[in-house]
LOVEXTOR-942347 format. One record per residue (C-alpha): residue in one letter; y, z, x. Coordinates in steps of 0.5 Angstrom, whole numbers, plus 500, padded with zeros to 3 digits. Layout:
REM LOVEXTOR-942347
aYZX...
REM end
This chain:
REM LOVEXTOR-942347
x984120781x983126787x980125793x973128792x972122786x975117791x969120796x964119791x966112789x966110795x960113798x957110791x959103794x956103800x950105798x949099793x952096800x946099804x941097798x943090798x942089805x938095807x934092814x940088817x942093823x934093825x934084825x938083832x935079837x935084842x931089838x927083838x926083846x927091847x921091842x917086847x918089853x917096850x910093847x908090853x909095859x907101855x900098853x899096860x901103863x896106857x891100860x892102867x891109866x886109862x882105867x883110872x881117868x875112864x869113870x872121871x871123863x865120860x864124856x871122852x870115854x864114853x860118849x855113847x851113853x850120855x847121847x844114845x836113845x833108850x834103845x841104843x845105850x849101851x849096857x851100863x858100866x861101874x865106876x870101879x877101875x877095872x868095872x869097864x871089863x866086865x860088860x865088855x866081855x858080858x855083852x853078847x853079838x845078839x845085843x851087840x846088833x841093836x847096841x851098835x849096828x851090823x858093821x859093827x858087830x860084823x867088825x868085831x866078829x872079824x877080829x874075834x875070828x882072826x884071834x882064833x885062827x892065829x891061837x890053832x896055828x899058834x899051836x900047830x906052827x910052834x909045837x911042829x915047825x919050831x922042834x923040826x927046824x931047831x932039830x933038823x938043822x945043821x949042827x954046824x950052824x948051830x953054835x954059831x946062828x942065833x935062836x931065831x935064825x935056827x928056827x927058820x927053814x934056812x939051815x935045814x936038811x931036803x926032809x924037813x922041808x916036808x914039814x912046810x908042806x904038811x903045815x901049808x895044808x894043815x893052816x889052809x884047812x883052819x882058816x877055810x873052817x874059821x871063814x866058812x864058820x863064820x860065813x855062817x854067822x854072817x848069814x845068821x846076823x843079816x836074817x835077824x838085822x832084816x827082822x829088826x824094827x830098824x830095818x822093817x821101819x826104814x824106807x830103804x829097805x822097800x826101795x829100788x834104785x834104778x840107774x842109767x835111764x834111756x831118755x824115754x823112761x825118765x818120768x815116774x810113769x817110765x820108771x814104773x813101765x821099767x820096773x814092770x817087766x821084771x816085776x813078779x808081784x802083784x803089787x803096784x809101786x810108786x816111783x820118783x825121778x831124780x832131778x837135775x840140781x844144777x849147781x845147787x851142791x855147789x852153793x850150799x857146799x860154798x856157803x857151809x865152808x864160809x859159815x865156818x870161815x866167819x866161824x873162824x875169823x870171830x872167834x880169833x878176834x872175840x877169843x878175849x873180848x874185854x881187850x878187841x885189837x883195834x884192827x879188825x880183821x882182814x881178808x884176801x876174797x877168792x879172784x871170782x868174787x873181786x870186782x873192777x878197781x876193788x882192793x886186795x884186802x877187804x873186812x873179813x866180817x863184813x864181807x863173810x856176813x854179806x856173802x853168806x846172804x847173797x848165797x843163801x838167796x841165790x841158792x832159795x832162787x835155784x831151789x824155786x826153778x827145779x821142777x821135774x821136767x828136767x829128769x835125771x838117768x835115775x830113780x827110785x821105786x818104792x813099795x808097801x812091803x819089803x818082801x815086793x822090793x826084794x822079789x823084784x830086785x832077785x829077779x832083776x839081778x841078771x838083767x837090765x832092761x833097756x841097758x838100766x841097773x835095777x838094784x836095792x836102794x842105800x839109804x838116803x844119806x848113803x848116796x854119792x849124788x853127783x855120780x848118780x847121772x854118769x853113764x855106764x862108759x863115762x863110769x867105766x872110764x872112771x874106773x880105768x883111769x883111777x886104777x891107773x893113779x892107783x897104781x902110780x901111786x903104789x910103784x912111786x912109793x917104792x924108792x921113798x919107802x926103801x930110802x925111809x927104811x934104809x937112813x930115816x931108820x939109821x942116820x948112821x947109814x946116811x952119815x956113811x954116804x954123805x960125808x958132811x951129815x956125819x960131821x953133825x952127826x958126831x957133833x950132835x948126837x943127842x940131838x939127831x937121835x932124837x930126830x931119829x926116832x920121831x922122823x921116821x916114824x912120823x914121817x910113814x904114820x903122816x903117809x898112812x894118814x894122807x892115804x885113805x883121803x887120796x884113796x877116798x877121793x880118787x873113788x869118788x871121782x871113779x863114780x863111785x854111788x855111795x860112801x859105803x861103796x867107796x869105803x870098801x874099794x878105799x880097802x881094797x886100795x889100801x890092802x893092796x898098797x900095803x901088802x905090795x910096799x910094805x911086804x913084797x917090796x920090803x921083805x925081798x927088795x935086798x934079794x931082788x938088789x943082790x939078784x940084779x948086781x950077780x947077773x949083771x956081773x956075770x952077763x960079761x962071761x955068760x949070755x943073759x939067760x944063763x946069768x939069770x938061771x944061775x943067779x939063784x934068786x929063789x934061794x936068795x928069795x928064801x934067806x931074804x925073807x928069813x933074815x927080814x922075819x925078826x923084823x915082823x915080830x919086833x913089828x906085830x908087837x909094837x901094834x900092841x901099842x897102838x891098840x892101846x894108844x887108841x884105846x886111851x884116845x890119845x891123839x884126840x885127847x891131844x889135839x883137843x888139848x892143843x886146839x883150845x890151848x894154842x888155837x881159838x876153836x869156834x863153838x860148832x868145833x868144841x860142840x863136835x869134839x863133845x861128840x862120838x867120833x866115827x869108826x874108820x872101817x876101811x883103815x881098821x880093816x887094812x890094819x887087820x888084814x894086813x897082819x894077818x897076811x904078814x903073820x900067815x906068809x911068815x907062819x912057816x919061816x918064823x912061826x914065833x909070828x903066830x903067838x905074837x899076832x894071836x896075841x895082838x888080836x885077843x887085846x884088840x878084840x877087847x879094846x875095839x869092842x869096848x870103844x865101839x860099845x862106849x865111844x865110837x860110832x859108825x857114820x854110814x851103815x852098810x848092814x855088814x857088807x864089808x864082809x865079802x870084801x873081808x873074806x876075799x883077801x883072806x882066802x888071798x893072803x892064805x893064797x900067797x902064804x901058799x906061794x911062799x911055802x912053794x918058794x921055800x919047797x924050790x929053793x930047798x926041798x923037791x919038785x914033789x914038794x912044789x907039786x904037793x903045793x900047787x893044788x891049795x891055791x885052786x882049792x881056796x878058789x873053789x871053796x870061795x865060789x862054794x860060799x858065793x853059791x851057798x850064802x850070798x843070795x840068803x844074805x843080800x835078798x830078804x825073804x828069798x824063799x817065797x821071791x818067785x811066788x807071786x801070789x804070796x807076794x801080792x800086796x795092797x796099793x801104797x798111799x798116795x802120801x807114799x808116793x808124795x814123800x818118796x820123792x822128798x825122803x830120795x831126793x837130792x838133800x840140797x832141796x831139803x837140807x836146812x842150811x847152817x847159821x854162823x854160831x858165837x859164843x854168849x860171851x862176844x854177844x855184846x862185843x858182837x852189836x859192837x862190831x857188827x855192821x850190819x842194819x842196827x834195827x828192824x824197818x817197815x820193810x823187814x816186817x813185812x816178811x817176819x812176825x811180831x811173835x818172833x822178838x820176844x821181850x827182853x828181861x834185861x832191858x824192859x820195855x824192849x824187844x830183844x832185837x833192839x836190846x842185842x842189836x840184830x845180826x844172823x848168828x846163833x850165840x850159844x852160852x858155855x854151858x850148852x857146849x854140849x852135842x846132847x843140845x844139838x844131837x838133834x839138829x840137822x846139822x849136827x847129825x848128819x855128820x855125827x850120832x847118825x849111828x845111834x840115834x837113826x835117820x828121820x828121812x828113812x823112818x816110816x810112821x807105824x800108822x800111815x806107814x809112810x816117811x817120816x818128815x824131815x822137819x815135821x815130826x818128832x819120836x821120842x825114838x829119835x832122841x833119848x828119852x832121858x834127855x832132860x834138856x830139849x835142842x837149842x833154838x838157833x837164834x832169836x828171830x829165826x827160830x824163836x819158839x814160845x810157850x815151850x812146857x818141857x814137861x809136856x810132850x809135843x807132837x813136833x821136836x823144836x830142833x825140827x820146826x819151821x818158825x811161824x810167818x805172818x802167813x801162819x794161820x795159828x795164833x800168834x805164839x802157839x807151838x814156838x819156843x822160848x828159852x827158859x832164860x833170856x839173858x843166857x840164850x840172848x840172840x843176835x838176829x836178822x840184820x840186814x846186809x848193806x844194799x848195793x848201791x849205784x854210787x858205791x863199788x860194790x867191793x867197797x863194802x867190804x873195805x877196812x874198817x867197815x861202811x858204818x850203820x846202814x840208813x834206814x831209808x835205803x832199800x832191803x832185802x828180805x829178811x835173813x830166815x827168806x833164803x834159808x828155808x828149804x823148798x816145800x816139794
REM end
C-alpha cells in the first residue's frame, strides 16, 4: 500500500475518531472556569461602562423619553451612574402596560417567572441531587473523576436513582405552579388592557373580521346578512367589503424601493459637494425597463427621478379605477360598542356560516393583506408545503452544525484529518487561532441572524393574515429548530455515531435485532448527555454576555459608527437610526425558552445548570426591562398573545425533561422507576387542557359575562360617518398610504439645481395644477420665488440639525415603520365626540404627539407641502405633517391653515420639476443616457405636476 493510501486511511480513521466524540476538547473544567471569569468580568465591564455613557447619549440610551407622548413616557431617570436602577426596579406591571404595551409587560413577566422557577429548582436540584450524587457515587471513581463528573448520575448505585425520579415530580410540580400563577396574571392584565382608554378608543377592538366569502355575499349588505345569523344583539353593524387592489402594492412597494435607491445614489455622489466627480453616476435598469437599441448604462439621476414619476402616475391611474364592484372573499363588521363585537364573535367561534371564518379584527396595521383573498385549500396547501421547507431545513442543518462543532471550534481537529492545514497551522499559529476564535462564533451568530428572516418569509408565504401571527409560528419555527440541532442533535450525536458503528460490527456475528439490543444505547444515551453537560454550563454563562452586549446596544452602536464612517448614509437612514429600534419578540422568546428547555433536560444530570440559568435570568429580567422602558419599542402589538405560545413549550420542555429522567431511570435504575415517570407527561397534558378551559375564553372575549344576554347587549345605531370611515380605517393601505418623496441633505441643495436635469422653471402648463400660495418668496434672493431662486426638483432637503426622528415621529412614513408603539396609530383611534375614526390625514390630537415637543414636523418640500401662516404657539385643529396642501380648486384663502418654515434659507426646498416628455424623435431610454439630456424647452409638453400623482384617493 503507498503512503498517500495509508495518509488517507488514517485520516478516515481519525475522523470517525472525531465524530464519535466530537465535544470532548471543549468539556474540561477549566473551560468551565475561564468561562465563568470571562462571562462575569466582561458583563460587568459592559455594565459599568454603559452606566457611565448612558446619562451623555440619550438619544442611544433612551430614545423613548425624548420622542413619547405625555401618556407614554417613561418614569424619569438621574443622571448619576447608577440612578437607571432604581426606576427600573420601582416601576410596577400596572404602569408597565400603559408605558410600553401588554407584549411587553407579558415579555418581561415571562422572564420574571423563569427567573423564579429556576431560584426553587436551584435550591431543590443542588441541596438534594448534588449531596445524593457525590455520595452515592462509587468511591473508586471518586479519586479519579472530576468534581463535575461525580455529580452527574453516571457512577451512582440503582437507589440513587430514586432521586431523579423524586426531583422529576417535584420540578413538574413548580413549574405547573409558576405557569398556572401566572396564567393568572395574564388573565388579570387583559381585563385591565380591554378597559384602558387605548383599546375602548380603537376601532379594532369593535371590529370583525369575516374571511372566505362565498361569491354571493361579497358586498356590504351580504356581510351584514352573514354576521346576522350568528348576531345575539339587538345592535345593527356597518360593513366594508375588501376590495381587489390589483398590482397596486406592487407599484408603491417599487416606487419606495427606488425612492431609496435615488436616496443612495445622491447621497454617494453629494457626500463632499464642493468636490462633485465629473462623472456622474451610472446604472444598470432591471431588463423590463430597458427598451429596443437602449444602452446598458444609463444616468442614475435622471432615469430614477423620471421613474419614480411614471410610477406614482401610474399608481394615481390604479387608484382612480378601483371601486367595489370588484369585491374580495373578506370584510369587516363594525359596531358601536365593544361589548356587540365580542358577543357575536364568542357566539360564532365554533361555526362558520356558509364556510366563512368570523373572528375579531387585528388592528389595521397588523394585517397581511395579500393573504386576505386566499381560500381555505389554497391556504391549507401553504401551510403543508412550508412545514415541509421547514423541515428540510432543521434536517439540512445537522451535517453543518456537527462539522461546525467539531473543526470550526478546533482547527487542530481539521489539521488531524487534512494533513496540508496542519502545515499552515504550525506556520501560523497566531494567525489561525484568531480565525478560530472569530469564525465559529460568526459563522453560527450570522445563521441565527438569517434564520428568523427565512423563517419569517416562509410564513408569509404560508398565508399567514397578519404580522403578529407570523411572529408567533416564526417562534415556534425557531424553538423547534434549536431545540432539535442545538440539543438532541448536538448532546447525543456522539452516542447515536458510537451506537451505529457497535451494531454495525457485531451485525457480522449476530442478526440485526440482537446487535441493536445489545448495542446498549440508553446507556451510552446517558454518559453522552452527562459528558456533553459542562458544555451547557460554559454556554448558559456566556449568555451573560450577550445580555450585556445588548444592554450596551453594541452592535447598532457599531454599525451606526461604521455607516457614517465608511459609507454615505442618506438622510432618511440617520433620521431612523435617531429612532427607538423595535423588539424582536420572536428571537428573545426562543432565546428564553430555549435555555429553559436546556436547563430543565440537564436539571437532574448536572444540577450546577439551575443557579447558572437562574442567575442568567435575574440580570436579563433587568436589562430587558430597563431597554424596553427607555429604548425599545414594540412595532406590531398583539395585546400579550404570545403567551399561549410561551406557555405551550413550557409544559413541553418540563415533558421532555420528563423523558430524560425516563432515559437515565432505563439505563440505570428499574422499571418501577421508569413507571413512576410515565405518568408526569400526561399530567402536564391535562393540567394545559385545565387552563385552556379555565382562563382562555375570560382572555380572548371582553365582557364575556353578559355575551349571551341580549337585552344588555342591545345598542344604539352607529353613525353613518361610521360606516363611511370603516372602510377607509380597513381598507387596503395602498388606497391611503401617502407616498414617500426622495430626501437630500441642506448642504447638496445647491449642488443639487446643478445636477439635476429636470425642467429649471415652472410653465403655463404646470399652473394650471398648483397655487401661487405654494412658492413662497425667497429671503435669500428678493424679488424671487423660492422655486426660481432653488431651481425646482421633487426632493425634500432636510437641514442638519433636523436629522432627528422627533421632526418626523409624525409623519406617515416615518411611523409606520418606527414609534407605532408609543405614540398609537391615527387609523385605529376613534374621536371621543362622533365616536367615529379618526382621519388619517385630517385630524390631529395632541395625543399623538408629545405634548412637550417644542418643534412641529417638517414640511416635505417647497411647493408640495408649503404651509403658510404657521403660529407655533397657537393650537390647530389639523397637525402639518398630516395636511394636504391646498390647490386652486381650494375655496379658503390664498394662504390660510399652510405653513411656512420659520427659516427659509435653512428649509429651502427644491421642488416640482418636471421629468423630460418622451418624444417621438428620442428613444425613450435615451434619456436616461450618460451625461443627462440638458434643460428641457419650455414649449415641449408636460405632465401634471409632481404633487398630481401623490396624492392618495379620496374614498
Amino acid at each position: 500500500m503507498d503512503l498517500s493510501a495509508l495518509q488517507r486511511r488514517d485520516s478516515a480513521e481519525e475522523f470517525l475518531r472525531l465524530i464519535q466524540n466530537p465535544f470532548q476538547s471543549a468539556f474540561q473544567i477549566n473551560a468551565v472556569w475561564a468561562s465563568l471569569a470571562t462571562s462575569a468580568g466582561s458583563s460587568l465591564l459592559l455594565a459599568l461602562l454603559f452606566s457611565l455613557f448612558r446619562p451623555r447619549h440619550s438619544v442611544v440610551y433612551a430614545p423613548k423619553v425624548k420622542h413619547a407622548d405625555r401618556k407614554h413616557t417613561p418614569p424619569p431617570v438621574g443622571k448619576g451612574l447608577f440612578a437607571w436602577i432604581k426606576p427600573v426596579l420601582r416601576t410596577k406591571e400596572s404602569e408597565l402596560v400603559d408605558c410600553i404595551g401588554l407584549d411587553a409587560t407579558v415579555f418581561l413577566r415571562f422572564t420574571k417567572m423563569c427567573r423564579n422557577i429556576f431560584i426553587f429548582l436551584s435550591i431543590i436540584g443542588c441541596g438534594v441531587m448534588i449531596p445524593l450524587n457525590l455520595t452515592q457515587s462509587n468511591k473508586d471513581s471518586k479519586s479519579t473523576l472530576s468534581a463535575f463528573v461525580t455529580m452527574t448520575p453516571l457512577y451512582v448505585s440503582v437507589e440513587a436513582i430514586w432521586g431523579q425520579v423524586i426531583c422529576a415530580w417535584a420540578f413538574d410540580f413548580i413549574v405547573a405552579f409558576f405557569l398556572w400563577r401566572n396564567y393568572k396574571g395574564i388573565l388579570a392584565l387583559r381585563r385591565k388592557y380591554f378597559e384602558s382608554s387605548d383599546y375602548q378608543r380603537s376601532l379594532h377592538a369593535r371590529t370583525l373580521m369575516v374571511t372566505d366569502l362565498p361569491a354571493a355575499a361579497r358586498s356590504d349588505e351580504g356581510v351584514m346578512r352573514l354576521v346576522d345569523n350568528v348576531n345575539p344583539t339587538a345592535a345593527l353593524p356597518r360593513a366594508a367589503i375588501g376590495r381587489n387592489v390589483k398590482g397596486l402594492p406592487n407599484l408603491i412597494k417599487e416606487h419606495e424601493e427606488t425612492v431609496r435607491q435615488l436616496e443612495s445614489v445622491l447621497a454617494k455622489y453629494l457626500k463632499n459637494p464642493d468636490r462633485l466627480s465629473a462623472r456622474r453616476p451610472t446604472m444598470r435598469p432591471s431588463r423590463k425597463q430597458k427598451g429596443e437599441g437602449a444602452r446598458d448604462t444609463v444616468d442614475a439621476i435622471d432615469y430614477l427621478t423620471d421613474r419614480i414619476q411614471l410610477l406614482e402616475e401610474e399608481i394615481r391611474h390604479v387608484r382612480a379605477s378601483i371601486d367595489k364592484r370588484n369585491a374580495m372573499p373578506f370584510g369587516f363588521v363594525s359596531w358601536e360598542k365593544i361589548e356587540h363585537a365580542h358577543a357575536v364573535a364568542y357566539t360564532a367561534r365554533n361555526k362558520h356560516p356558509k364556510g366563512t371564518t368570523i373572528s375579531l379584527a387585528p388592528r389595521p396595521h397588523d394585517l397581511i393583506w395579500e393573504n386576505l383573498p386566499l381560500s381555505k385549500q389554497a391556504r391549507q396547501w401553504k401551510r403543508f408545503v412550508n412545514v415541509i421547507w421547514v423541515s428540510i431545513l432543521t434536517v439540512l442543518w445537522i451535517a453543518p452544525n456537527a462539522m461546525i462543532a467539531i473543526f470550526l471550534s478546533n482547527l487542530n481537529n481539521l489539521g488531524s484529518v487534512w494533513k496540508g492545514f496542519q502545515v499552515s497551522l504550525n506556520a501560523n499559529p497566531r494567525v489561525w487561532a484568531a480565525v478560530q476564535g472569530i469564525l465559529s462564533p460568526a459563522i453560527t451568530s450570522l445563521v441565527y441572524i438569517i434564520l428568523p428572516i427565512i423563517f419569517r418569509r416562509l410564513s408569509i408565504q404560508a398565508g399567514d393574515t397578519t404580522k403578529s401571527a407570523r411572529e408567533r409560528h416564526v417562534l415556534h419555527h425557531l424553538y423547534s429548530f434549536f431545540v432539535f440541532n442545538n440539543l438532541v442533535v448536538f448532546s447525543l450525536f456522539s452516542a447515536a455515531w458510537t451506537f451505529i458503528a457497535a451494531v454495525i460490527e457485531k451485525k457480522d456475528n449476530e442478526d440485526a435485532w440482537h446487535a441493536i439490543v445489545d448495542g446498549g444505547f440508553y446507556g451510552k444515551a446517558v454518559s453522552a448527555l452527562c459528558n456533553v453537560s459542562p458544555f451547557w454550563v460554559t454556554y448558559l454563562l456566556q449568555r451573560n454576555l450577550g445580555a450585556a452586549i445588548d444592554l450596551v446596544q453594541l452592535v447598532p452602536l457599531l454599525w451606526v459608527w461604521f455607516s457614517k464612517t465608511f459609507m454615505a448614509p442618506t438622510p432618511r437612514q440617520a433620521i431612523e437610526w435617531t429612532a427607538p429600534p423595535s423588539f424582536e419578540y420572536a428571537s428573545y422568546y426562543n432565546y428564553f425558552l430555549f435555555y429553559a428547555t436546556v436547563a430543565l433536560c440537564f436539571a437532574t444530570l448536572q444540577p450546577v445548570v439551575l443557579p447558572v440559568t437562574a442567575l442568567y435570568f435575574g440580570l436579563d429580567a433587568i436589562m430587558k426591562k430597563y431597554l424596553l422602558l427607555y429604548v425599545l419599542v414594540t412595532k406590531n402589538e398583539s395585546g400579550g398573545q404570545f403567551w399561549r405560545v410561551v406557555f405551550n413549550r413550557m409544559i413541553f420542555a418540563a415533558i421532555l425533561s420528563n423523558a430524560v429522567i425516563a432515559l437515565v431511570a432505563t439505563a440505570k435504575g428499574t422499571w418501577t422507576m421508569v413507571f413512576c415517570v410515565i405518568p408526569l407527561p400526561f399530567l402536564l397534558l391535562g393540567f394545559k387542557f385545565y387552563c385552556v378551559r379555565k382562563f382562555d375564553l375570560e382572555i380572548k372575549f371582553y365582557n364575556r359575562a353578559n355575551l349571551t344576554d341580549a337585552e344588555a347587549l342591545a345598542g344604539q345605531k352607529s353613525s353613518k360617518k361610521a360606516a363611511e370611515r370603516l372602510s377607509s380605517k380597513f381598507g387596503h393601505p395602498a388606497l391611503y398610504k401617502p407616498l414617500i418623496t426622495p430626501m437630500v441633505h441642506a448642504r447638496a441643495a445647491d449642488a443639487l439645481k446643478r445636477i439635476y436635469r429636470g425642467r429649471l422653471n415652472s410653465t403655463a402648463m404646470e399652473s394650471e395644477y398648483t397655487d401661487i400660495a405654494m412658492d413662497p418668496m425667497s429671503r435669500a434672493a428678493p424679488g424671487k420665488s423660492m422655486m426660481d431662486a432653488s431651481g425646482s426638483a421633487p426632493f425634500e432637503v432636510v437641514p442638519e440639525n433636523h436629522l432627528d426622528f422627533s421632526y418626523f415621529k409624525d409623519r406617515p412614513d416615518f411611523r409606520d415603520e418606527f414609534g407605532g408603539g408609543i405614540y398609537g396609530r391615527p387609523e385605529d383611534l376613534m374621536t371621543e365626540r362622533s365616536q367615529t375614526p379618526r382621519s388619517g390625514l385630517g385630524e390631529w390630537s395632541p395625543t399623538s404627539s408629545r405634548a412637550a415637543s417644542p418643534t412641529p414636523s417638517l414640511p416635505s418640500l417647497s411647493g408640495l407641502r408649503q404651509y403658510e401662516g404657521y403660529d407655533p404657539g397657537t393650537p390647530e385643529p389639523v397637525h402639518p405633517a398630516l395636511r394636504t396642501p391646498l390647490s386652486r380648486g381650494d375655496n379658503g384663502p390664498v394662504g390660510s391653515g399652510l405653513y411656512q418654515h420659520d427659516d427659509e434659507s435653512e428649509a429651502r426646498l427644491l421642488s416640482q420639476a418636471q421629468g423630460p416628455a418622451v418624444t417621438d424623435t428620442v428613444p425613450a431610454f435615451n434619456r436616461w443616457r450618460p451625461g443627462g439630456y440638458g434643460p428641457v424647452e419650455q414649449d415641449e409638453p408636460s405632465r401634471t405636476s409632481y404633487d398630481y400623482y401623490r396624492r392618495p384617493r379620496q374614498l
